[in-house]
MMTF fields as JSON, N, C-alpha, C and O atoms, coordinates in Angstrom:
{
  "mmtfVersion": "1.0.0",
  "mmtfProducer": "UNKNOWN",
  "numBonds": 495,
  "numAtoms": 496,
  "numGroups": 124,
  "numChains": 1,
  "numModels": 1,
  "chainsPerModel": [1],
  "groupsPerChain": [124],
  "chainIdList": ["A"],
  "bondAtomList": [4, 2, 8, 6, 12, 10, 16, 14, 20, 18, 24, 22, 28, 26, 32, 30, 36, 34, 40, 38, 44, 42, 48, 46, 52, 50, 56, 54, 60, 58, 64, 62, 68, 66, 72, 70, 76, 74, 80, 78, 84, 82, 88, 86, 92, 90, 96, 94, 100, 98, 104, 102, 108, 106, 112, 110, 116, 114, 120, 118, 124, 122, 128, 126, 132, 130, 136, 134, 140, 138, 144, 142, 148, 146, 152, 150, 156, 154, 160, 158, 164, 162, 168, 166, 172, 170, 176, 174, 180, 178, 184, 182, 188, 186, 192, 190, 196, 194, 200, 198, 204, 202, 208, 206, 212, 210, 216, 214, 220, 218, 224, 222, 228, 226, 232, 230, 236, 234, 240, 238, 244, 242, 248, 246, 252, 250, 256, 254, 260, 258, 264, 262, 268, 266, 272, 270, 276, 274, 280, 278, 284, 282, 288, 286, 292, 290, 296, 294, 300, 298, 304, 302, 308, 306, 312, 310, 316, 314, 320, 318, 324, 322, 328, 326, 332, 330, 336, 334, 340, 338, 344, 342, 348, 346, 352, 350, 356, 354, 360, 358, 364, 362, 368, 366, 372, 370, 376, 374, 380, 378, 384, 382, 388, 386, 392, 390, 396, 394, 400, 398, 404, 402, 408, 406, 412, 410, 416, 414, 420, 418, 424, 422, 428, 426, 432, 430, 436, 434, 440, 438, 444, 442, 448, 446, 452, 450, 456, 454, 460, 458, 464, 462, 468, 466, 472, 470, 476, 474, 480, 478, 484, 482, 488, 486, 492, 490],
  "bondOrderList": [1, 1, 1, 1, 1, 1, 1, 1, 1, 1, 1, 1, 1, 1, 1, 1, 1, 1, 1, 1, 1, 1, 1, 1, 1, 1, 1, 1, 1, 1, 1, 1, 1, 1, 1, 1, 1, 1, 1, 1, 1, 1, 1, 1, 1, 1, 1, 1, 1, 1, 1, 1, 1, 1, 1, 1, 1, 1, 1, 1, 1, 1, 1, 1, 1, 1, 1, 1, 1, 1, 1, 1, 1, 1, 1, 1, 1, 1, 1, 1, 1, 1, 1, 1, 1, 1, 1, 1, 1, 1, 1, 1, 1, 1, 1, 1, 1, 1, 1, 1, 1, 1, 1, 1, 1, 1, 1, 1, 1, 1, 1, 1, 1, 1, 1, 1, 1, 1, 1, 1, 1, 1, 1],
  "groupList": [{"groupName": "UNK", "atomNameList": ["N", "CA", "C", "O"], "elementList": ["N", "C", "C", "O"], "formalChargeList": [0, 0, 0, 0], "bondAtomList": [1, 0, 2, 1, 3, 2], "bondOrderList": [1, 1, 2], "singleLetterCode": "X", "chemCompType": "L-PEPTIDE LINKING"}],
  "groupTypeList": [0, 0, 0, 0, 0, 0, 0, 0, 0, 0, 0, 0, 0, 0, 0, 0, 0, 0, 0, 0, 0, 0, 0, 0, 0, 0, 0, 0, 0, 0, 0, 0, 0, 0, 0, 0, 0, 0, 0, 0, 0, 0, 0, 0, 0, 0, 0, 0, 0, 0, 0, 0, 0, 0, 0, 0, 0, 0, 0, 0, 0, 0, 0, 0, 0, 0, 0, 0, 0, 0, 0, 0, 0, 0, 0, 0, 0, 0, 0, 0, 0, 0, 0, 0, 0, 0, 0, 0, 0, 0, 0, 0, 0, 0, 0, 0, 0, 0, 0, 0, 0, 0, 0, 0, 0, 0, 0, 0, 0, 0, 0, 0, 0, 0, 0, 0, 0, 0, 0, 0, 0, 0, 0, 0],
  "groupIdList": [1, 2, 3, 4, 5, 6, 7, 8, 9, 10, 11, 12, 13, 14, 15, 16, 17, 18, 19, 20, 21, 22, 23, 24, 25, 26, 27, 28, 29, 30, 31, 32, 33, 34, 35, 36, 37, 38, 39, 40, 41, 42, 43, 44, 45, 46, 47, 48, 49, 50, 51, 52, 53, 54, 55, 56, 57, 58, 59, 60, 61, 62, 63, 64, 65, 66, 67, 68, 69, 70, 71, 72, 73, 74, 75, 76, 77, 78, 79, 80, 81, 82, 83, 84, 85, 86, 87, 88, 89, 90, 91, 92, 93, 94, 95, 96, 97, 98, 99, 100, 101, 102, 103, 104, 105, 106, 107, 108, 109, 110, 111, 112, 113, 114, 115, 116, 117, 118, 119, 120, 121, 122, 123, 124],
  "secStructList": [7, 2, 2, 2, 2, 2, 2, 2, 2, 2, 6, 6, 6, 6, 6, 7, 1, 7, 7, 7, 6, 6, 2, 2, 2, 2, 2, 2, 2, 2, 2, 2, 2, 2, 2, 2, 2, 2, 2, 2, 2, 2, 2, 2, 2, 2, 6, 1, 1, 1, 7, 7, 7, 1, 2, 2, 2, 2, 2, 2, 2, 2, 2, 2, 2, 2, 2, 2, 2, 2, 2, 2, 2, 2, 2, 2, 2, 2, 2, 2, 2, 6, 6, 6, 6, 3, 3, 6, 6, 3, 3, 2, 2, 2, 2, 2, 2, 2, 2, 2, 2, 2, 2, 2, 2, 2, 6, 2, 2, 2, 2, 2, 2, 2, 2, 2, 2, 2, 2, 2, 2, 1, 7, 7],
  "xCoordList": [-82.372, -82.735, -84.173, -84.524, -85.036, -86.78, -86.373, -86.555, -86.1, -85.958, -85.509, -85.829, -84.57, -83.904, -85.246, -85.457, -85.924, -87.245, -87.775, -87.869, -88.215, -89.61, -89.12, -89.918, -88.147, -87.565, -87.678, -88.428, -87.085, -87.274, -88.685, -88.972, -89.563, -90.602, -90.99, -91.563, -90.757, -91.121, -90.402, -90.747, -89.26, -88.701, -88.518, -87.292, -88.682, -89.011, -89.653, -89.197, -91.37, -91.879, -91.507, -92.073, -90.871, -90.304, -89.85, -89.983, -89.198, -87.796, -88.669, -88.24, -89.407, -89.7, -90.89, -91.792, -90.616, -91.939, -92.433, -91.885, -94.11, -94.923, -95.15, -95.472, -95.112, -96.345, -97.52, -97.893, -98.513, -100.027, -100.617, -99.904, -101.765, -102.025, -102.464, -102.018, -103.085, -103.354, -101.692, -101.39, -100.956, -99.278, -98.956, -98.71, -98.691, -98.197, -99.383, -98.992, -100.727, -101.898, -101.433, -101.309, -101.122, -100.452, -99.342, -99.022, -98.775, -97.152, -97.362, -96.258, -98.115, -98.28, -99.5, -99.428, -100.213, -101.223, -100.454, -100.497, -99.167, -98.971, -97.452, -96.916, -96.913, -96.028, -96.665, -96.347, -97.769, -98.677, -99.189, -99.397, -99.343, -100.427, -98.875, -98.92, -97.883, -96.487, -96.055, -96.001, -95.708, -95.625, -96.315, -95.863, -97.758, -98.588, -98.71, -99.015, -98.371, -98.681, -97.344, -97.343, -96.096, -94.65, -94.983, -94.561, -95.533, -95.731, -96.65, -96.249, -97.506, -98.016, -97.671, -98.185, -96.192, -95.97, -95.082, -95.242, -94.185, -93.507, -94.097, -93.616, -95.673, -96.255, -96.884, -96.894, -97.273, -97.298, -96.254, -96.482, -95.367, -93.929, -93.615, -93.4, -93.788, -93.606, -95.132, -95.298, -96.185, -96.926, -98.007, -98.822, -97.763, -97.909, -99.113, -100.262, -98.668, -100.117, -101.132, -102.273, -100.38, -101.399, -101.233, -100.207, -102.123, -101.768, -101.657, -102.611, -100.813, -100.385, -101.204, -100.674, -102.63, -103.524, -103.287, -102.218, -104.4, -104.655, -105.085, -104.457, -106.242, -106.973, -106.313, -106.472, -105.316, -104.577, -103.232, -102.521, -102.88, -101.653, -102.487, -102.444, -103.298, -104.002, -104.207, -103.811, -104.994, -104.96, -103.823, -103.523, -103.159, -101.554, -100.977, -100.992, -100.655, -100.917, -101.46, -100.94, -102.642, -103.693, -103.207, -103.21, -102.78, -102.747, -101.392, -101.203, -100.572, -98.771, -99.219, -99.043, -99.922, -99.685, -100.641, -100.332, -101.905, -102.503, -101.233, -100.87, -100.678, -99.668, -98.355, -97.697, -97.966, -96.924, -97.296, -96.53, -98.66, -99.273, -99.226, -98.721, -100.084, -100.193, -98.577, -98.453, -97.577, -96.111, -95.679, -95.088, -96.064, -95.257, -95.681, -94.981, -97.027, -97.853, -97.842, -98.261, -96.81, -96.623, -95.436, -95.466, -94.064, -93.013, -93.532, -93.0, -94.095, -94.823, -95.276, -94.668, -95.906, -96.604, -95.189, -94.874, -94.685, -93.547, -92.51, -92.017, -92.426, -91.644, -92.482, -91.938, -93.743, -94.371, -94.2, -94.072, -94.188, -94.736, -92.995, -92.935, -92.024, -90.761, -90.455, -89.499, -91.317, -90.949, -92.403, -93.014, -92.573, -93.072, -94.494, -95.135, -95.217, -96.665, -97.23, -98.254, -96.168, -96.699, -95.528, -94.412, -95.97, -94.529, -95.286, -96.178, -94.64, -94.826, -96.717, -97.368, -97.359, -98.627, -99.36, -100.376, -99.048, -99.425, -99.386, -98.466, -100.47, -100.609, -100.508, -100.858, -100.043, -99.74, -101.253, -101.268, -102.275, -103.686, -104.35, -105.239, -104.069, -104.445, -103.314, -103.653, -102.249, -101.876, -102.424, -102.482, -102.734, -103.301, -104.612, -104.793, -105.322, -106.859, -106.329, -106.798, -105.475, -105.061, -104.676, -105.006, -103.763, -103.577, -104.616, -104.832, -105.214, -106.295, -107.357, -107.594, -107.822, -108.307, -107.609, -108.298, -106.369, -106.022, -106.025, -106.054, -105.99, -105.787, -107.022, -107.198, -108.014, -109.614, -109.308, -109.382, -109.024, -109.096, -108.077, -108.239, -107.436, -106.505, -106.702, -106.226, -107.968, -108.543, -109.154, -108.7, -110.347, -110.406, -109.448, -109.749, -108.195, -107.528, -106.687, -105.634, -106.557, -105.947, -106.789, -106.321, -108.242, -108.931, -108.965, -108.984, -108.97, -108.508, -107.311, -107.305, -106.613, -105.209, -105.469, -104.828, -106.292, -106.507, -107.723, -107.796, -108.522, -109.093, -108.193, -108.814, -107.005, -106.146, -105.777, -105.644, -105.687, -105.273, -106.134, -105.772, -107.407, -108.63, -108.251, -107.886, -108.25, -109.031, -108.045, -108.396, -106.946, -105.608, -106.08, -106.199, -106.328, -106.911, -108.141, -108.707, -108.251, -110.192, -111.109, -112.005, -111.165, -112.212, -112.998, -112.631, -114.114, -114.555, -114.468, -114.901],
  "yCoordList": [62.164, 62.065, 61.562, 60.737, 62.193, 61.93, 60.049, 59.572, 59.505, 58.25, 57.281, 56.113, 57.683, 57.217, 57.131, 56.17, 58.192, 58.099, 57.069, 56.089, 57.327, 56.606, 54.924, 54.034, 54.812, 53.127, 52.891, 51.938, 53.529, 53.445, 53.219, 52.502, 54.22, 53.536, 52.334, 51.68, 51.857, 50.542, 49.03, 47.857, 49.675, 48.299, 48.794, 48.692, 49.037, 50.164, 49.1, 48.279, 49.016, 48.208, 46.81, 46.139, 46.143, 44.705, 44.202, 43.066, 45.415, 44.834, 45.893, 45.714, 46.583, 47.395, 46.452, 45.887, 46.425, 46.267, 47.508, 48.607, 46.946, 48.715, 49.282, 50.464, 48.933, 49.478, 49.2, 48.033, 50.397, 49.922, 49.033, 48.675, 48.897, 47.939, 49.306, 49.304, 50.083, 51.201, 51.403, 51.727, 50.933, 51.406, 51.15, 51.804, 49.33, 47.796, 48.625, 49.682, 48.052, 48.47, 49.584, 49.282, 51.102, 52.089, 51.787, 52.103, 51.226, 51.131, 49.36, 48.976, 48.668, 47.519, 48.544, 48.336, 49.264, 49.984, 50.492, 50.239, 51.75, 52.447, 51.735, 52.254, 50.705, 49.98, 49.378, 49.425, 48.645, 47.571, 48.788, 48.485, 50.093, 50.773, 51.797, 52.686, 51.436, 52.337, 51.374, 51.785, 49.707, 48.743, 48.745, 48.572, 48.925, 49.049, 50.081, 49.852, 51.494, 52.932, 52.787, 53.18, 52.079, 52.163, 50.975, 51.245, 50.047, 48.773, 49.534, 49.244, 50.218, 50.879, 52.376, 52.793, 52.911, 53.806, 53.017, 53.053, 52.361, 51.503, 51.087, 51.337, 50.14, 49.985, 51.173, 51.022, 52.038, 53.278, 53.602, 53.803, 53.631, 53.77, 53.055, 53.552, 51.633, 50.756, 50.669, 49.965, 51.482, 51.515, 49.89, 49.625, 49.33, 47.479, 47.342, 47.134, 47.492, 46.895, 47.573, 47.188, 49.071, 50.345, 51.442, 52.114, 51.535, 52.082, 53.73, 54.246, 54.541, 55.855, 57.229, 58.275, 57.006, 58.047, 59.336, 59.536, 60.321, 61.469, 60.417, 60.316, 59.672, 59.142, 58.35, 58.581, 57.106, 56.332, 57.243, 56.79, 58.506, 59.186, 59.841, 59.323, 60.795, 61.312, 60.495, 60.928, 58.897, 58.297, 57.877, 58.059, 57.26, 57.149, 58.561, 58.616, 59.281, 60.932, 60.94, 61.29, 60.472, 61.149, 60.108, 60.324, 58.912, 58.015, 57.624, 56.936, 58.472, 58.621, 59.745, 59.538, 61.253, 61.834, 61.663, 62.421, 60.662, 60.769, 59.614, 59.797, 58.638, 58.061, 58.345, 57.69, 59.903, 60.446, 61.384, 61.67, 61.73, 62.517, 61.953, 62.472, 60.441, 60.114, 59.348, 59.1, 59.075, 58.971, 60.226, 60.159, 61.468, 62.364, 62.586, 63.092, 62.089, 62.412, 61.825, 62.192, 60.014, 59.362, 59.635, 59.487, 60.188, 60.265, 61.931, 62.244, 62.318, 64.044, 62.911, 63.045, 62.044, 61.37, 60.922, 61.375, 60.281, 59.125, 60.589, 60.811, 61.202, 62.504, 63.027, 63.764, 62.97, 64.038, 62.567, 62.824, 61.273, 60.431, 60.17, 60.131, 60.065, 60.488, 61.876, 62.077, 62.522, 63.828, 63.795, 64.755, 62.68, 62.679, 62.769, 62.383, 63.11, 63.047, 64.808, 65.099, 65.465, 66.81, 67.466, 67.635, 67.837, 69.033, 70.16, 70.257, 70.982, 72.646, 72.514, 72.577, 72.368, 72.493, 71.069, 70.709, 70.452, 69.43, 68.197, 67.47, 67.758, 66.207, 64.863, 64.977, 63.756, 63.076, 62.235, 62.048, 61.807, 61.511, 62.897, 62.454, 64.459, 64.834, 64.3, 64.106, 64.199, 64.067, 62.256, 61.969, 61.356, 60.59, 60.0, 58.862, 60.91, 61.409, 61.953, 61.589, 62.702, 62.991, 61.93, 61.871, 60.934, 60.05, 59.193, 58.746, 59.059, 57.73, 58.698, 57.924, 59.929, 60.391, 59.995, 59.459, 60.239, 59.945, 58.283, 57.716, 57.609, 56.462, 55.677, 54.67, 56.819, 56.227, 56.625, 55.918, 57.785, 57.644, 56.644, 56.213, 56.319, 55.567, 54.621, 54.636, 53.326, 52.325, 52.958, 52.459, 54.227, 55.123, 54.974, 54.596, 55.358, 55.595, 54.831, 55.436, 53.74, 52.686, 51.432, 50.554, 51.894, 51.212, 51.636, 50.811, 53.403, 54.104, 53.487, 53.255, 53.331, 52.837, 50.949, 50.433, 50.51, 49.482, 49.059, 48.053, 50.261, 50.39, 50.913, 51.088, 51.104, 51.52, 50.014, 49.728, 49.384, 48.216, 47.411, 46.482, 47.537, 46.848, 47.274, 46.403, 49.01, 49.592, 49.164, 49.519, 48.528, 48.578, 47.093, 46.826, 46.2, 44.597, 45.013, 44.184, 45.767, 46.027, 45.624, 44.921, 45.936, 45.964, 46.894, 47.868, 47.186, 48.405, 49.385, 50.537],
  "zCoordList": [-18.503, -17.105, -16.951, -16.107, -17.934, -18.193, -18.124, -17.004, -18.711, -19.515, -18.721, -18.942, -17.513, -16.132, -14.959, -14.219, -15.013, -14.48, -14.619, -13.88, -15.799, -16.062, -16.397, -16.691, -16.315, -16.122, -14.993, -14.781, -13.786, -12.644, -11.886, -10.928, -12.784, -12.396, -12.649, -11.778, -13.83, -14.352, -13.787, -13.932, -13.09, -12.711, -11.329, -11.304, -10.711, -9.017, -8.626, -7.831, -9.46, -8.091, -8.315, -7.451, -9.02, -9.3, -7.987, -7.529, -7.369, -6.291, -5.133, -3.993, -5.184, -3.737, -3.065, -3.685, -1.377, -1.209, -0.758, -0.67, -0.366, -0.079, -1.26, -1.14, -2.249, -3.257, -3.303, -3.184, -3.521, -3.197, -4.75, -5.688, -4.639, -5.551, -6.639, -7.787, -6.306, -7.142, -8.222, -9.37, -6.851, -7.882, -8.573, -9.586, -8.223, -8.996, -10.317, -10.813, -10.758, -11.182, -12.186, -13.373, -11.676, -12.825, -13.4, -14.546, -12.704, -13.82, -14.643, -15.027, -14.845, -15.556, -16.693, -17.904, -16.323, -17.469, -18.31, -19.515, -17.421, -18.341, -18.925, -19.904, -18.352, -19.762, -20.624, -21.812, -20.132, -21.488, -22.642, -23.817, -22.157, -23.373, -23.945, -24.796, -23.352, -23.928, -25.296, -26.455, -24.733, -25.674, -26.409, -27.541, -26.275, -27.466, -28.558, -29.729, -27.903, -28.608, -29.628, -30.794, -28.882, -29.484, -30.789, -31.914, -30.624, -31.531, -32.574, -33.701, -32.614, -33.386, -34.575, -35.613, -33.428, -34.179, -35.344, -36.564, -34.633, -35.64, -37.03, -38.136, -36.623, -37.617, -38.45, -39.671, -38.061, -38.912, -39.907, -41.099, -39.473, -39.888, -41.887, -42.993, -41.269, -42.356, -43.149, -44.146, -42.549, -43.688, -43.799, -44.684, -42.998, -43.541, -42.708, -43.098, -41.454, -40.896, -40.301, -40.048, -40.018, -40.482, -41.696, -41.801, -42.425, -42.883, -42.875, -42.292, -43.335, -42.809, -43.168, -43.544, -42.97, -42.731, -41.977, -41.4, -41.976, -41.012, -39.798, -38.745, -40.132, -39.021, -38.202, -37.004, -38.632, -37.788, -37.358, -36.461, -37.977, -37.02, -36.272, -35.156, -36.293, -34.957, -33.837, -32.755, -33.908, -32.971, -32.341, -31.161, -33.255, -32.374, -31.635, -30.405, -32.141, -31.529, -30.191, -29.132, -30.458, -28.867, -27.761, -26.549, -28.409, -27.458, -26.483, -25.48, -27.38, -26.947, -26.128, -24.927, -26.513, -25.679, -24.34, -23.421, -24.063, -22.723, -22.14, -20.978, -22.796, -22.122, -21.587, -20.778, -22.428, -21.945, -20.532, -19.611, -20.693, -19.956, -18.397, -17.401, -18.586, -17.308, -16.724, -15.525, -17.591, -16.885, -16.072, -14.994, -16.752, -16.409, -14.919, -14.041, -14.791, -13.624, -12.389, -11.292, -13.102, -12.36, -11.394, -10.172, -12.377, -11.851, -10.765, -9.7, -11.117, -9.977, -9.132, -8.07, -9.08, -7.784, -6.959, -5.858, -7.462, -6.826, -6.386, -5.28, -7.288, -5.957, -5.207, -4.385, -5.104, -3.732, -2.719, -1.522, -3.044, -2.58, -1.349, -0.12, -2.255, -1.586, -0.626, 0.123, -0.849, -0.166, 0.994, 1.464, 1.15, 2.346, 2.034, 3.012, 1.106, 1.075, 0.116, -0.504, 0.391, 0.414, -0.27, 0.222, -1.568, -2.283, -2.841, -3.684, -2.094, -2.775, -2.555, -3.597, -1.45, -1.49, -2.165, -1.57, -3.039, -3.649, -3.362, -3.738, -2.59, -2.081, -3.18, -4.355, -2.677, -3.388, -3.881, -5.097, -3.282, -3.274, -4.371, -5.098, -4.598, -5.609, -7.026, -8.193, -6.558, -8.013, -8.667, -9.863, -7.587, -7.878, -8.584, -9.015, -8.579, -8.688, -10.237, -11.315, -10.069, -11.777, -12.778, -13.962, -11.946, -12.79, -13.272, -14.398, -12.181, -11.856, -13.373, -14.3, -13.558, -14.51, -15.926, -16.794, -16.123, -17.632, -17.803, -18.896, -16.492, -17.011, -17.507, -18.192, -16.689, -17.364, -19.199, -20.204, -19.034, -21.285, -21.623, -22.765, -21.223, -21.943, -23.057, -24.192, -22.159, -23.076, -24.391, -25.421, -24.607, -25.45, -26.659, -27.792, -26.176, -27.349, -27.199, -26.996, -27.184, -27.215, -28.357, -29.081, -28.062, -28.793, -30.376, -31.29, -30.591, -31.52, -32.308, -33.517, -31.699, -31.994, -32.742, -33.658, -32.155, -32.517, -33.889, -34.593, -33.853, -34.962, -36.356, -37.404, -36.316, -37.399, -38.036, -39.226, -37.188, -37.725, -38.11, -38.831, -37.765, -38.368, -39.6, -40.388, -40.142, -40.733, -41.757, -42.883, -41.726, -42.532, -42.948, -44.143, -42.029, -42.542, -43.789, -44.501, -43.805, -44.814, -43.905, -44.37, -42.379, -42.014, -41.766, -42.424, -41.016, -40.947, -39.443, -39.432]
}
């Protein structure tokens, strides 16, 4: 059902109009850094173009979970946002402010993620 979501979000605003740009904006962040975290675990995986450290699985780690983090936060927005603005006390502008927070770490560990693969080339 999670997985039905979070597609929906991703291909939702393709065909809706009335998404804000903040919206379009979160759901192109958080598929580009999903494709990326997923392209990376893979490469973890096979060992090849990262290689399979403490240091490059922690970063992949941190970086799946602020990305799982800020989906989960997305699909809580898009239901308060359906339910009119307001669920169970919880405005949709705070859960936004939440997202809009994880999506600031994101680049962080995304960059983490991208230093594995330096570190796997022999760079430093």
């Amino acid at each position: 059902m999670k997985r039905i979501l979070v597609l929906a979000l991703f291909v939702a605003p393709i065909f809706m109009i009335g998404c804000t740009s903040w919206e379009r904006t979160t759901f192109q962040t958080l598929a580009t850094s999903q494709a990326v975290i997923q392209q990376a675990e893979a490469d973890y995986q096979t060992g090849v173009l990262i290689k399979p450290t403490k240091s490059s699985y922690d970063a992949i780690q941190a970086a799946a979970a602020a990305q799982h983090a800020a989906v989960d936060l997305m699909v809580t927005y898009e239901n308060i946002k359906a339910a009119g603005g307001n669920l169970n006390g919880v405005t949709a502008d705070q859960v936004q402010a939440q997202v809009t927070v994880l999506l600031a770490s994101l680049p962080a560990d995304i960059n983490a993620v991208k230093a594995a693969y330096i570190t796997a080339k022999g760079g430093k």
